[in-house]
N, C-alpha and C positions, 0 to 999 in steps of 0.2 A: 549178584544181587546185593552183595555187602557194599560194594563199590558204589553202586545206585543209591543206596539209602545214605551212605556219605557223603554225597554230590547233592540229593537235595537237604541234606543238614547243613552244609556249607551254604548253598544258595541260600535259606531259611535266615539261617545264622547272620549271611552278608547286608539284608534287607533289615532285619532287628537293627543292627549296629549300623546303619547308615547314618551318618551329621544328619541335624536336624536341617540346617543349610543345603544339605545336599536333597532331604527330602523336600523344604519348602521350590528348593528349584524344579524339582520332579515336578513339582504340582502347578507351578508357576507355567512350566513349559505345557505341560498337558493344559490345563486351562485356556491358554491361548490358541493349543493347536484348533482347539473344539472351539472357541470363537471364529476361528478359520478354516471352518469347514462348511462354514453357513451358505447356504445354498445361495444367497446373492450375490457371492465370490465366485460363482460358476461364472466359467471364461477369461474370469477377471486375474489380476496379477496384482499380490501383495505383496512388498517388502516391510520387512517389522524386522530393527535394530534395538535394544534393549540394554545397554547398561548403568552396573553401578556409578553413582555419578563421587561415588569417595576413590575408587580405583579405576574407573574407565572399563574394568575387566565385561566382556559381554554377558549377561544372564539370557539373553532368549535373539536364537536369529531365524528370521524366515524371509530366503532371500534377501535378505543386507546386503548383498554385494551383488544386486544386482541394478542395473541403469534405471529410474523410475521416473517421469516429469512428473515434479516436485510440487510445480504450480505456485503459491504463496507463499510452502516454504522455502522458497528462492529467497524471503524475505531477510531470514534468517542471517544469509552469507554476507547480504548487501549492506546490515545494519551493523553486523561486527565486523566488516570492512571499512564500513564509513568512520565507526568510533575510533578502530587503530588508526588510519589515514590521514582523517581528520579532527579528531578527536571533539570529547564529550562536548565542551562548549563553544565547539566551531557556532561562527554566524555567518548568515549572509546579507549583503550588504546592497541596498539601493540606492539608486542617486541621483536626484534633479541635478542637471547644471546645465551652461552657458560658452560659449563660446566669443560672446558680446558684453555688454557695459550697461549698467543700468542708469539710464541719466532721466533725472526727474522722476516721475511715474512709468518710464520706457522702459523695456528692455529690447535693448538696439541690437538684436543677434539672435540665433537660434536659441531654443530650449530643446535642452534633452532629458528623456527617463532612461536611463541607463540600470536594466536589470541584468542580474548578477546570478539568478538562477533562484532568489528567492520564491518561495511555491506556499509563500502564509500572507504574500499583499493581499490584501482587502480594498474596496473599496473607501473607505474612511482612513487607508493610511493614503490614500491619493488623495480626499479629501484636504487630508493634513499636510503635503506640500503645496497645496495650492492654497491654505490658509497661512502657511509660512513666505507665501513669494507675496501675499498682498501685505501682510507684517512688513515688508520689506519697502513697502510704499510703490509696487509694480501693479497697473492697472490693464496696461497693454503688452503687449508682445511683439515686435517690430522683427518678425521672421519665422519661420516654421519650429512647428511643435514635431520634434522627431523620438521617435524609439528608437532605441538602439541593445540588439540581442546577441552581439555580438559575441557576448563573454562562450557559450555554447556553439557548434557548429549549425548548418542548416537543416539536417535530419531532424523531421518532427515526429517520427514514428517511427518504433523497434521494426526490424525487417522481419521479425515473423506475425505483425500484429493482423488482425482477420480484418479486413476493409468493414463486416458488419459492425462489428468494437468499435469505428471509430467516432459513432456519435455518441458514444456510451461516456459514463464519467468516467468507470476505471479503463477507458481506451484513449483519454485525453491527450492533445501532442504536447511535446515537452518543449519549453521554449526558456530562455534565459529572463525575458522578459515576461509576466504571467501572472493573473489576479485567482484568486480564491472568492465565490461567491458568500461564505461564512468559516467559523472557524472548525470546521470539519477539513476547511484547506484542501477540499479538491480542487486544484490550481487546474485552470484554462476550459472552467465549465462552467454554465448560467445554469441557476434556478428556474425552472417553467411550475407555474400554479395555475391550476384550474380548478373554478368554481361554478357551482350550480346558476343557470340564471334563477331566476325571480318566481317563473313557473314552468310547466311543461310546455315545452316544446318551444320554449325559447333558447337563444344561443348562450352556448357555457363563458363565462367570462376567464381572458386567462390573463396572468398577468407575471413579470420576470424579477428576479432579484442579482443583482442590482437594476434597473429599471436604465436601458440602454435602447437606442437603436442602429444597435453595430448589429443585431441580430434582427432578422424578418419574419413574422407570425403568421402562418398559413392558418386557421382558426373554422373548423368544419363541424364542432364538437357541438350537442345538443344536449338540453335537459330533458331528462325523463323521468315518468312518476317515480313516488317512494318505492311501489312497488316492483320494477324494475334495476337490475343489476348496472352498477358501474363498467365501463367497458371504456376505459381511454386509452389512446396509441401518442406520446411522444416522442417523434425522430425529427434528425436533422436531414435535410436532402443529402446524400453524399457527394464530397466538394465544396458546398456552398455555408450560406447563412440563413437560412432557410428553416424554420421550424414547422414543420408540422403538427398541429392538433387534431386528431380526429375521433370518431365513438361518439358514448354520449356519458351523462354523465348523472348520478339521481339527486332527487330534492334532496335528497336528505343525508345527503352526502359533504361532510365540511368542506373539504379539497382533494384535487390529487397532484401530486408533486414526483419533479422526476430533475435530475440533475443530468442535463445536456451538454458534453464536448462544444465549444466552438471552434469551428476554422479562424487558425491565423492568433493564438491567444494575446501574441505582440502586439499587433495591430487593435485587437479586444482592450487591451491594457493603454494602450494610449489612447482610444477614442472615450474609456472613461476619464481619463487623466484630464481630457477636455471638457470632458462634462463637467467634471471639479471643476478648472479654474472658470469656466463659465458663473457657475455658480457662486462665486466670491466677487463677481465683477470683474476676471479680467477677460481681454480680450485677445484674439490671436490673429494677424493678419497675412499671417503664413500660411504653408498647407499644410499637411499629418504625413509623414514618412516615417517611413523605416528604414534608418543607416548608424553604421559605425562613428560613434566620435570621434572629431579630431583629437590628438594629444592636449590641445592646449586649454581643454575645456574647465570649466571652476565651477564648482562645486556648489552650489546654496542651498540645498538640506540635501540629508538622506536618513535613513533608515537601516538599524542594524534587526535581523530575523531572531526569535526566541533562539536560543542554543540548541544544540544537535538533540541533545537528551531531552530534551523537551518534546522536539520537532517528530524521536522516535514514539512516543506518546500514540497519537493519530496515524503516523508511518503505521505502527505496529498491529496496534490494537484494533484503527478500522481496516487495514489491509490497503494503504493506500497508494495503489501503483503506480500512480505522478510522483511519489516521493522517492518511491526506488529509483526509478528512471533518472530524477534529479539529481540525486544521489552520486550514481554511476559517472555520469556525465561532468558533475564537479568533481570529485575524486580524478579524473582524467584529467579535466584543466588546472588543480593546483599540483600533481605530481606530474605530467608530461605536458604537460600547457595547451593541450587540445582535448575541449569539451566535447568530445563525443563518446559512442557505444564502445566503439575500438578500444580507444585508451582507455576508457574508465573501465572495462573488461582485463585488459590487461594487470591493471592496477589491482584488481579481485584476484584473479589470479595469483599475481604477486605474493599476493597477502596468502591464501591459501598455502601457497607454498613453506610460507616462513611458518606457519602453525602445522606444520608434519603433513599436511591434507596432500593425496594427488589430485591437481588438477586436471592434468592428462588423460584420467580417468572420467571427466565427467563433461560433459558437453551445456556449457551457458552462454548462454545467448540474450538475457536482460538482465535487468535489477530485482525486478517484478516476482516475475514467474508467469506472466502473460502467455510466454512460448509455451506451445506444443511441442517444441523444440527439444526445450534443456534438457536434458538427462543428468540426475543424479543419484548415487546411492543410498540408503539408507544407513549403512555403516559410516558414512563418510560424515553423514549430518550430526548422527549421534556421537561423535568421537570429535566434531566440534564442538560441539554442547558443550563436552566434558571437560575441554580446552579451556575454554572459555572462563569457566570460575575459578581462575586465576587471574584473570586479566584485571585491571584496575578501576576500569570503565564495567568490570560484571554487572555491579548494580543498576547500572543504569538500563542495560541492554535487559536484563531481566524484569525490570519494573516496567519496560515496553511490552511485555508480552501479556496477553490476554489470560481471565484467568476463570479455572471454571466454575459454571454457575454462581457468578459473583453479578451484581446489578452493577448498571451505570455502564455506559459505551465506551468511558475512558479509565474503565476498570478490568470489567470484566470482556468487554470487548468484543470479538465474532463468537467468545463460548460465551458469553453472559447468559445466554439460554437453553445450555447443554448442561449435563450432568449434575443438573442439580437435585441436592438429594440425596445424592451420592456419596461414595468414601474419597470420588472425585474433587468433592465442590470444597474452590478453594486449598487446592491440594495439587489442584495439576496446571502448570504452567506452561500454556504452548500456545503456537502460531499453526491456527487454519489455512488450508490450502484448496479452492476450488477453480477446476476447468472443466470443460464437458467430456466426460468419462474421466477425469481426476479429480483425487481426492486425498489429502495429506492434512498428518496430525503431528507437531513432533515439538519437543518440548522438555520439562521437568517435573517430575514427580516427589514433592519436598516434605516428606513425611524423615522418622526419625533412622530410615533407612534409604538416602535420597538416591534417584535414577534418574538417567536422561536415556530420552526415546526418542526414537522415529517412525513413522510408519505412512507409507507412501502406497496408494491403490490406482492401477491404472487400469482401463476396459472395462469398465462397470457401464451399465444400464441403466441402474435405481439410486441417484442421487444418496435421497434421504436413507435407505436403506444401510449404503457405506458409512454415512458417518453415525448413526446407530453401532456399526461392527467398530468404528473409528473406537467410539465412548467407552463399549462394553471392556475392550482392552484398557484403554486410559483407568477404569473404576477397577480394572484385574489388577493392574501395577499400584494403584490407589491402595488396594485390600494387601498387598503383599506386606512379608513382615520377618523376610528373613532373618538369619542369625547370627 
């Protein structure tokens, strides 16, 4: 009996006297479990990776070491790959030129747009070479207007992307040659706008930005009263140039807008290029192709792309999967000289290896996180995280990330409308992750006791539901306050 009453004196005694550290982790650990016990994780598979981000030491693992698609935070990999590879103020570079002589007002030879894989042309920098070739006293053009995308290979589409994606913006193909309809910089997709007509039951007016007929408007869409619901479907045919409008649309409805993939973004890129010089007065009596230039070509303008740490901005913060892809793809051509998936994988690779990461361990397959494919750990993301704030280029790759319940899209980003409120907002810095039954959250927690996480859910049902469990953790690590 004496022996008993000893045994829970000792037990009593060992609880008193635990580190406060040890107990704030007790309670860290319990709190999370009990956010993961929530019934909308029935079925579903959570990993959650947890540490200090002063020691890397883990505070909380629930399945970390297990394979999980990642989804967006793929993003993660591709953007601290790009900064070591290519570093912070990498640009990329376009370029009108010539293979011909300009004599008088001619140019006696072909012209070419030779894109380089920039994914920020706009419309008004096309504009701007065609106001610089009339500068130059060129009214005509005495041989074809060619594109040339050569710098990339011919793969326009990751090998696991869903044929439905691909009239979607974030399923756009990747070309070396390729326009942004605004500075959101989804490269190789048109604005579509619909509006109400005039009254009921007139047809919806739709109209494009930039204002093109490289793309064809199927337009079935109707007005209906104030008091009926908006209802519009915009798809591209798949394969073609084809848009579809359909539904209808209410009075009292300002627009609806939707950001549509084109087929062929090169070809897209050069038939505005000719709407430009059109517009300045020059003329073209060649035809429009797409081919490689000769070596001997010169140069009369180009265009350098905002720097890398800029470009992560919009990569980061809206989730933009053209840029990863781009990304990958140049990474391959300036370290193995072939712009494709393959080598610019390899090059990821690479890099993971030289930062302690197994690659071996994890299975990737884009830049993105598009695939249903990837497989990645939760341990692995968060033990790059912790890497990473040593690295030189840290600031920048951190100041890409979205941040919570902070306003503005180029701030606060996919959280700008999560966690505010919270011990979160403003406190947790991460990159959103969504596919259909994925959902990932992983990031830094930069309070006066700073952590980096990850947390990765695969097989869910209830979307919004996950990333509520997403938050509830993010504002737990938000509240913590060890010792």
């Amino acid at each position: 009996m004496l022996s008993v009453i000893l045994l829970l004196s000792n037990l009593s005694y060992g609880k008193e006297n635990q580190s406060e550290a040890e107990q704030d982790d007790q309670d860290l650990s319990r709190n999370i479990h009990k956010i993961l016990s929530d019934e909308g994780l029935k079925g579903a598979i959570a990993g959650v990776s947890v540490r200090s981000a002063d020691t890397g030491e883990i505070l909380f693992d629930h399945h970390g070491g297990t394979r999980l698609t990642p989804a967006s935070n793929m993003k993660l990999i591709t953007a601290a790959a790009a900064l070591e590879t290519l570093g912070q103020d990498y640009q990329f570079i376009t370029d009108v030129a010539t293979n011909g002589k300009i004599k008088g007002d001619k140019l006696i030879g072909d012209l070419y747009l030779i894109g380089r894989g920039d994914p920020t042309i706009l419309k008004q920098d096309l504009d701007g070479f065609a106001t610089s070739l009339k500068d130059k006293g060129i009214n005509k053009i005495q041989g074809d207007l060619i594109g040339d995308e050569s710098w990339y290979d011919t793969q326009k589409l990751s090998e696991d992307m869903i044929w439905t994606d691909e009239s979607e913006y974030y399923g756009s193909q990747v070309s070396a040659l390729t326009t942004a309809p605004n500075r959101d910089y989804d490269a190789g997709t048109i604005i579509v706008d619909v509006f109400p007509g005039t009254r009921e039951g007139e047809k919806a007016k739709v109209t494009t930005s930039p204002k093109t007929e490289y793309v064809t408007i199927q337009n079935s869409a109707t007005t209906v009263s104030q008091e009926q619901e908006t209802d519009i479907l915009i798809n591209r045919k798949h394969g073609t140039n084809i848009i579809t409008v359909e539904g209808s649309i209410s009075l009292d409805n300002a627009n609806e807008r939707s950001w549509i993939a084109v087929s062929d973004p090169a070809k897209y890129a050069l038939h505005l290029f000719e709407q430009s010089l059109k517009d300045v007065g020059i003329t073209i009596n060649g035809d429009l192709r797409i081919k490689k230039a000769s070596e001997d070509v010169t140069s009369l303008a180009n265009k350098k792309s905002m720097e890398l740490h800029e470009l992560l901005i919009p990569f980061m913060k809206l989730s933009n999967n053209g840029h990863g892809e781009i990304l990958v793809k140049e990474m391959g051509k300036r370290k193995k000289d072939v712009g494709s998936w393959e080598a610019g994988l390899e090059v990821v690779n690479d890099y993971l290896l030289k930062e302690g990461l197994q690659p071996d361990d994890m299975l990737i397959r884009d830049g993105s996180g598009i695939s249903h494919v990837t497989l990645i750990q939760p341990h692995q993301i968060s033990q790059l995280l912790f890497k990473l704030q040593s690295r030189e280029w840290f600031d920048s790759y951190f100041t890409s990330l979205p941040v919570a319940g902070s306003n503005g899209r180029f701030v606060g980003g996919t959280l700008r409308n999560r966690m505010k409120g919270t011990a979160a907002e403003n406190v947790v810095f991460a990159k959103t992750g969504t596919l259909q039954g994925v959902s990932s959250l992983s990031g830094f927690v930069k309070h006066e006791n700073p952590m980096v996480f990850s947390i990765i859910i695969n097989q869910f049902l209830d979307e919004d539901k996950i990333e509520e469990i997403e938050d509830r953790i993010a504002i737990t690590l938000a509240e913590y306050n060890f010792k």
